[in-house]
C-alpha positions in Angstrom: -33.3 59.9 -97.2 -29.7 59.9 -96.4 -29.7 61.6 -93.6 -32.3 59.4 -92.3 -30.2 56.4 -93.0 -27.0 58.2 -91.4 -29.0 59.1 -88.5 -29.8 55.6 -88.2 -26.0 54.4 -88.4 -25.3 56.5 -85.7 -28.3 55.2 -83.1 -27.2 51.8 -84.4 -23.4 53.0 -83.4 -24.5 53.9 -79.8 -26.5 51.3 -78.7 -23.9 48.6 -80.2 -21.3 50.4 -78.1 -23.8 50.8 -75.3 -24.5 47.0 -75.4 -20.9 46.6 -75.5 -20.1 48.7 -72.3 -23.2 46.9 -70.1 -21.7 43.4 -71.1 -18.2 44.3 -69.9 -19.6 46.1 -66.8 -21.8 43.1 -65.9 -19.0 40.7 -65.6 -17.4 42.3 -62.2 -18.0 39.4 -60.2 -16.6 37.5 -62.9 -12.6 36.5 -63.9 -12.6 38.0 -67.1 -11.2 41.0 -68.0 -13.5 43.9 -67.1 -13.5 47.5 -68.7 -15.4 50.2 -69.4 -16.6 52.5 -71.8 -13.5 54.2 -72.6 -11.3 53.6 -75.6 -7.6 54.2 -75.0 -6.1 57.1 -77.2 -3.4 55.4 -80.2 -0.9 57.3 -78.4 -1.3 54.9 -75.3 -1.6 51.7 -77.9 1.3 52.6 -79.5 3.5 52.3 -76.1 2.0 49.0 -75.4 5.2 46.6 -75.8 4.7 43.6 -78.1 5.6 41.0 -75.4 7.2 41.2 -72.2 10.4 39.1 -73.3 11.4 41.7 -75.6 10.8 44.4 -73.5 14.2 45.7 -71.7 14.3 47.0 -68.3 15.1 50.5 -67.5 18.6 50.6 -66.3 19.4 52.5 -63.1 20.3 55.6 -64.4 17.0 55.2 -66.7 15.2 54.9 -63.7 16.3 57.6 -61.7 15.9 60.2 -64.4 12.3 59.3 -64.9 11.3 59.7 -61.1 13.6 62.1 -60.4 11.3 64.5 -63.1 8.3 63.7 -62.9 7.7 61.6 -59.3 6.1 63.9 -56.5 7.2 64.1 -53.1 6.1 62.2 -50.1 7.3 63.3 -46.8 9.2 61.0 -44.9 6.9 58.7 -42.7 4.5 58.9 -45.2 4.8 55.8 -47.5 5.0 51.9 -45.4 8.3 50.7 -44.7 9.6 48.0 -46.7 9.0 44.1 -45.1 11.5 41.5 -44.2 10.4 38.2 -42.8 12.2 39.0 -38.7 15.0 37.1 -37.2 12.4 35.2 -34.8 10.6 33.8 -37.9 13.2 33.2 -40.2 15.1 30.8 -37.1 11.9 29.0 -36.1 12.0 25.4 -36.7 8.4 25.4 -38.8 10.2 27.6 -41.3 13.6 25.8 -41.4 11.8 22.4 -42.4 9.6 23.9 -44.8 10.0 23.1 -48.0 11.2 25.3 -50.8 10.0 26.7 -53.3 10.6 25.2 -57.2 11.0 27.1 -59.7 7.7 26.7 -61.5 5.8 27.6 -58.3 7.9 30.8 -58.2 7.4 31.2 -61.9 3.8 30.7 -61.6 3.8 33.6 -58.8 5.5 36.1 -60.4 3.2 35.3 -63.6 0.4 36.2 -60.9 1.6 39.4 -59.6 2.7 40.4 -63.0 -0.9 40.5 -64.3 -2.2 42.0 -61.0 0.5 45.0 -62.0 -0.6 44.7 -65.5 -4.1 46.2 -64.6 -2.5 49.2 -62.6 -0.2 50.0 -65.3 -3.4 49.6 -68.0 -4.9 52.7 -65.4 -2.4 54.7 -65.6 -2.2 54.6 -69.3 -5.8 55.5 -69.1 -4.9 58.5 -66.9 -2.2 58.9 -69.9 -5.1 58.8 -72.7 -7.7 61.0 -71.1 -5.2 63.7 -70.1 -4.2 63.5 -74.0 -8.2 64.1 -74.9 -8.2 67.4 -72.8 -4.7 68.5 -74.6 -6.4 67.9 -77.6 -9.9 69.5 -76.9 -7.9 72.1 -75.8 -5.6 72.5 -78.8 -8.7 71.9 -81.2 -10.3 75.2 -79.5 -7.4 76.9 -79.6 -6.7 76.6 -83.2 -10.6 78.0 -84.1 -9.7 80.9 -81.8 -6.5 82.0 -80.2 -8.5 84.2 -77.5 -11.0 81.2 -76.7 -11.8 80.5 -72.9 -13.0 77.3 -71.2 -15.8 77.8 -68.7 -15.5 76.5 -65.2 -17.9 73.9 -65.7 -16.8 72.8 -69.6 -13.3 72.2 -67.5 -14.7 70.6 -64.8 -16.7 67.9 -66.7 -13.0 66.6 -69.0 -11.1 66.9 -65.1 -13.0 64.3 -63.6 -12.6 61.7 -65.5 -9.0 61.9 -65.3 -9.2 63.0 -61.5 -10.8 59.4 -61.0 -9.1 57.3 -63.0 -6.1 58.7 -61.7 -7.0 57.9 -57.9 -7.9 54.3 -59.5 -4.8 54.5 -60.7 -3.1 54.8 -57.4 -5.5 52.6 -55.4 -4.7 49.6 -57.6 -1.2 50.3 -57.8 -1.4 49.8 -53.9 -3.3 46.8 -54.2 -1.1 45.2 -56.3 2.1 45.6 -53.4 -0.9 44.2 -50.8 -1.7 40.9 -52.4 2.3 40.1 -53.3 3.0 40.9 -49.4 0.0 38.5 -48.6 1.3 35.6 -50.8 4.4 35.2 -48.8 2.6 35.6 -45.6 0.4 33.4 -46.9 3.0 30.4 -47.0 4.5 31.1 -44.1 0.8 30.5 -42.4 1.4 27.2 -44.2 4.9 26.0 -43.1 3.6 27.1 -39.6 0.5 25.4 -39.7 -1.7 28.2 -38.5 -3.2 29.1 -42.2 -6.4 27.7 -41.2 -6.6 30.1 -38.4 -6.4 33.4 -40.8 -9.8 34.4 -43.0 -8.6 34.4 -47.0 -9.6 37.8 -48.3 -9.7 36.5 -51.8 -12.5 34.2 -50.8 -16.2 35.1 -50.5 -17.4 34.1 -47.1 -20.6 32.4 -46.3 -23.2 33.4 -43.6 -23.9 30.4 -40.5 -27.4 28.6 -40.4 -27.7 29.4 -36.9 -27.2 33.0 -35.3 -24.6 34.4 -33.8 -25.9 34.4 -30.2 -27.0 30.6 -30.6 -24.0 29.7 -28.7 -24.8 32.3 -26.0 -28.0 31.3 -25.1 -26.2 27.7 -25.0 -23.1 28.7 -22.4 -26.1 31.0 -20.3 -28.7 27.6 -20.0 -25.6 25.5 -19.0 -24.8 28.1 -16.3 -28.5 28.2 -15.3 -28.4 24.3 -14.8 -25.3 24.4 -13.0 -26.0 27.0 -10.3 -29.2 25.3 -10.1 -27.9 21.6 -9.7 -25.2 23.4 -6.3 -28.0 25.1 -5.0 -29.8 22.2 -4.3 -27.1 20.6 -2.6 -27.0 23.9 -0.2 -24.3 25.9 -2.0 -24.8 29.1 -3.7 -22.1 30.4 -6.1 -19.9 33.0 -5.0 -19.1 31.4 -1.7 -18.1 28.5 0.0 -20.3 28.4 2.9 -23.9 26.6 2.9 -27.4 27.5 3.5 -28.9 27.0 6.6 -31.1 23.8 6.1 -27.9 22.4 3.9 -25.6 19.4 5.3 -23.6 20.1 8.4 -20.3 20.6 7.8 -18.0 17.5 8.5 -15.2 17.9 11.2 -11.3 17.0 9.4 -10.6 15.4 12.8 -13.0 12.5 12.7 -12.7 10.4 16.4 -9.4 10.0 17.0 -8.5 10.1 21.0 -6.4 13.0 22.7 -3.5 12.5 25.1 -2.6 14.7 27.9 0.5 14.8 30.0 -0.5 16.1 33.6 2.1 17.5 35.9 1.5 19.1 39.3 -1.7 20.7 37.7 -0.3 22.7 34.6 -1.1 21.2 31.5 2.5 20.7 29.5 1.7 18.0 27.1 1.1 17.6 23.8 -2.2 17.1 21.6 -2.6 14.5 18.7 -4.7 13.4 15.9 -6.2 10.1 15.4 -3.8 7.5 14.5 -0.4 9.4 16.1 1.4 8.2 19.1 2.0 11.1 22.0 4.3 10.9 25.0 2.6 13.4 27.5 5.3 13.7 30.7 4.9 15.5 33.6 5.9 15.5 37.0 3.6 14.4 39.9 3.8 15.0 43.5 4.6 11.7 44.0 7.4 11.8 41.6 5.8 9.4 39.1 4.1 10.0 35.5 0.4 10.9 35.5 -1.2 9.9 31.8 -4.4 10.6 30.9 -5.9 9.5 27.6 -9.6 10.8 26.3 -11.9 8.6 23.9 -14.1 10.3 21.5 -16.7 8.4 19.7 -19.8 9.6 18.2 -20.9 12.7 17.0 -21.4 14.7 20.6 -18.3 15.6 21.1 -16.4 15.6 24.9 -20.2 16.2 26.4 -21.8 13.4 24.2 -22.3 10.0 26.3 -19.8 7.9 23.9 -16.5 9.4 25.6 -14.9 7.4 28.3 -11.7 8.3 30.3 -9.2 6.3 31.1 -6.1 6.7 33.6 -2.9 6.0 34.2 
């Protein structure tokens, strides 16, 4: 009977902590704080400062030691450079009348990026706790036997975990530098006034009644219409010339009158448009000046009957 009842206690123990895990996984689209099933070893807990005003930074030296054993090595190239707003930017007038920032808006986002580096420092204490479980599994089989080996697979299964939770680890660690960088370009978008011009990550977008080639069809119908609407006036696109049944072309002259200066038979004057004044001067045999000015009226032209001549 009691090790029914214990039995029991420990079905009731899974599915409590089973329910527990689903109701922190469902809640990913959510703001709350999302987990999973994984309870951080004491060890972790125990580092876990009180508050943030009483912890102390690491001094320099602090620092320095800490990489300097156990940070790994990136080639050089490897990791982005660091960013600094350029001269251009910093010297535009949108910038320089911008308005600066108060001290609670700064407060308020370093608060924010303080909690975003909060969750990459909680996964790296979980890489912290699970690499403790494999010392311990390891210790624990080592104490029944001295001699004992772990199979391939039995090692495999406790390294994943902490292989993923360490790449976690590292992606939100990134993620973290990504969103600080994209708060300041974020405000200078603002004092330039182009911040409605960029898409906000952060926000979920939404899809467009119409489709995407509504628009298209729109511009391709308007051309349609337009090439139709020329070709009925006798021009087709791509040229500047007209059909053959399509309106004559109109001359730039219009029906001005020509004048001519006549000599001894050699043409030496000079040739006007409507509306100019020409001295044509040549030398007869007679010794005086020969003029002769040209009409043209109408549409025929010199052979049309509309011209008339008159002499001088």
């Amino acid at each position: 009977m009691l090790g029914k009842m214990a039995s029991l206690e420990d079905e009731l123990k899974r599915a409590q902590a089973t329910i527990q895990s689903l109701s922190r996984t469902s809640s990913v689209d959510g703001d709350g704080d999302v987990a999973g099933d994984y309870d951080v070893a004491d060890a972790v807990l125990a580092a876990v400062p009180d508050s943030f005003v009483n912890l102390v930074p690491l001094s320099k030296k602090e620092r320095r030691t800490l990489l300097q054993k156990h940070l790994g090595v990136y080639p050089p190239d490897t990791w982005p450079k660091s960013l600094s707003l350029k001269e251009a930017t910093k010297l535009s007038a949108d910038i320089k009348k911008a308005s600066k920032i108060e001290l609670t808006e700064f407060a308020n986002a370093v608060s924010k990026w303080m909690d975003r580096n909060s969750v990459s420092t909680k996964m790296a204490g979980t890489v912290w706790s699970r690499l403790l479980d494999l010392g311990e599994n390891i210790d624990g089989v080592l104490e029944e036997d001295t001699d004992a080996v772990f199979r391939a697979d039995q090692l495999k299964t406790l390294l994943d975990p902490v292989l993923e939770a360490a790449e976690a680890a590292f992606t939100l660690g990134l993620d973290t530098s990504a969103n600080m960088r994209y708060d300041v370009a974020k405000k200078v978008d603002v004092a330039m006034g182009i911040d409605h011009l960029r898409v906000d990550p952060h926000k979920r977008g939404t899809d467009d009644f119409v489709s995407d080639d509504t628009f298209k069809l729109v511009e391709a119908a308007a051309k349609t219409k337009t090439e139709l609407a020329l070709a009925k006036q006798g021009v087709f696109p791509g040229s500047s010339g007209y059909f053959s049944n399509g309106p004559p072309r109109k001359s730039p002259g219009g029906g001005g009158y020509r004048e001519r200066g006549k000599g001894d038979g050699n043409s030496g004057g000079r040739s006007h448009s409507r509306g100019g004044r020409g001295r044509g001067r040549g030398r007869g045999r007679g010794g005086g000046s020969t003029k002769s000015v040209t009409w043209k009226t109408g549409k025929g032209g010199d052979s049309g009957g509309g011209s008339s001549s008159e002499s001088k």
